[in-house]
VOGU-3710 file (C-alpha; in Angstrom, 3 decimals, decimal comma):
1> xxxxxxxxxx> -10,909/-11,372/-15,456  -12,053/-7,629/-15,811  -12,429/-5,757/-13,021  -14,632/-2,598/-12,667  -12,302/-0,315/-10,122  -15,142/2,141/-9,992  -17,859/-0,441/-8,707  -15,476/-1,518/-5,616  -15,798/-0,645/-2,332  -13,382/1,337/0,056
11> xxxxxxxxxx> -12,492/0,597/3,258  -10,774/3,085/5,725  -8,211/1,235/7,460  -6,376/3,684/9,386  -7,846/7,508/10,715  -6,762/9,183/7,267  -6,316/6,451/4,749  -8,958/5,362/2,251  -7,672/1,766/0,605  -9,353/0,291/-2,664
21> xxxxxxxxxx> -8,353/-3,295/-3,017  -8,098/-3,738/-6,879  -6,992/-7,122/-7,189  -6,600/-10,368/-5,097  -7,494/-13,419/-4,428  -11,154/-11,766/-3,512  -11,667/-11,392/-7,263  -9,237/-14,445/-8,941  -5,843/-13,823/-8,722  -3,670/-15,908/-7,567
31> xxxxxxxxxx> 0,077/-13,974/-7,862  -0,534/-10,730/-6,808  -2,525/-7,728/-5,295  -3,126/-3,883/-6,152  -4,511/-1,880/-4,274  -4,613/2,094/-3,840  -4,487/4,460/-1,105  -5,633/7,936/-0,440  -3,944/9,596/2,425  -5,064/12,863/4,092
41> xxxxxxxxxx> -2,154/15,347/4,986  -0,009/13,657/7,752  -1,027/10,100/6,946  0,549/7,407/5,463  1,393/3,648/6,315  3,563/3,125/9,933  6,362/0,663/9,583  5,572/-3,039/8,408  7,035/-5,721/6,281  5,925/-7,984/3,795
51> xxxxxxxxxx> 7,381/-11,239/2,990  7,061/-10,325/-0,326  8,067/-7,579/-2,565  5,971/-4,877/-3,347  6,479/-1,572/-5,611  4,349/1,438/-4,349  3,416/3,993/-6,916  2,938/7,496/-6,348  0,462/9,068/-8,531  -0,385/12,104/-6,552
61> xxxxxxxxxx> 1,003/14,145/-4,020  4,597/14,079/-2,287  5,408/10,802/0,259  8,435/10,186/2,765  9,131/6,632/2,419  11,283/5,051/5,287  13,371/2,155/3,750  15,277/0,093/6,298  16,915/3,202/8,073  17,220/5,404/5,243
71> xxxxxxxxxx> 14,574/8,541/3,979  13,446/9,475/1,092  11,386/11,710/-0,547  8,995/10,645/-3,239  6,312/12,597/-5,567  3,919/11,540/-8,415  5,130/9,907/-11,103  8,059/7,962/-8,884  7,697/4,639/-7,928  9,999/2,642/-5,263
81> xxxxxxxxxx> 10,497/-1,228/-5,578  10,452/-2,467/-2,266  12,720/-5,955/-0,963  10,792/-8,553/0,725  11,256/-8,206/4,768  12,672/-4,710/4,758  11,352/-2,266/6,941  9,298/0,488/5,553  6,628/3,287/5,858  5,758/6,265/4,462
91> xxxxxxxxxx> 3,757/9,368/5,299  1,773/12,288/3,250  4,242/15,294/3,862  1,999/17,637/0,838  -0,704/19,252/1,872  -3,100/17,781/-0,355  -4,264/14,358/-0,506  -1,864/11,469/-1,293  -2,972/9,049/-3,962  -0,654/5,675/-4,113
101> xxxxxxxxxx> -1,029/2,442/-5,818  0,616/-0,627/-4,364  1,354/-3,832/-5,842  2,544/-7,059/-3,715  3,831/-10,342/-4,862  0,719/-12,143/-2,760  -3,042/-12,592/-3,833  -3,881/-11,914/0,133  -2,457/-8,824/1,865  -0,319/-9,656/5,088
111> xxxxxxxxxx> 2,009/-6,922/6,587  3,783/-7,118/10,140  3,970/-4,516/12,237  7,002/-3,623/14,378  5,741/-5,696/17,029  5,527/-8,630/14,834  1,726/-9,036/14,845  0,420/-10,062/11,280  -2,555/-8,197/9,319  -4,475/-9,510/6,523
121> xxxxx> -6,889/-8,752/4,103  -8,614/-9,869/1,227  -8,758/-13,295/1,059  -9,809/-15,617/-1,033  -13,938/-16,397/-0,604
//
């Protein structure tokens, strides 16, 4: 399957973060999902899990990514590989826009937030 990234819509899913689903089980695939994010100064993604692994790309701007209970800084051209269930979140600390690409081990998107309440997006039909 081809996919044309710069036909696809966006969809604002937080005050401050523009997501781009790339691939999922919307368009075919059955093993996985990319997607990018643009993040406005201050923004990011709150803590969540995934029951699957995901590696989160940054291709511009500076991040702190929380990792269980440990910090980290993170700028363009680093990626982190992220274990299945652990805790994490990041936030745009640059004062530019934050550009990320994320890749999960799903076709659907599903995160849980702290309080244990499951998102999803993108499925299938």
């Amino acid at each position: 399957m081809i996919a044309d990234h710069a036909s696809m819509a966006s969809e604002q899913w937080r005050d401050g973060v523009l997501t781009r689903m790339l691939v999922s089980a919307a368009n075919g695939a059955s093993e996985l999902c990319v997607f990018e994010q643009f993040c406005d100064p201050g923004r990011g993604a709150p803590i969540h899990t995934h029951e699957v692994e995901e590696v989160l790309i940054v291709l511009a701007g500076t991040a702190e990514i929380t990792l269980g209970k440990a910090r980290a800084m993170v700028t363009a051209g680093q990626s982190v590989t992220i274990a299945a269930g652990l805790r994490h979140g990041f936030v745009n600390t640059g004062a530019g826009v934050l550009h990320v690409q994320a890749i999960l081990a799903a076709p659907v998107f599903e995160a849980f937030d702290e309080g244990g309440v499951m998102r999803r997006r993108w499925t299938a039909g």
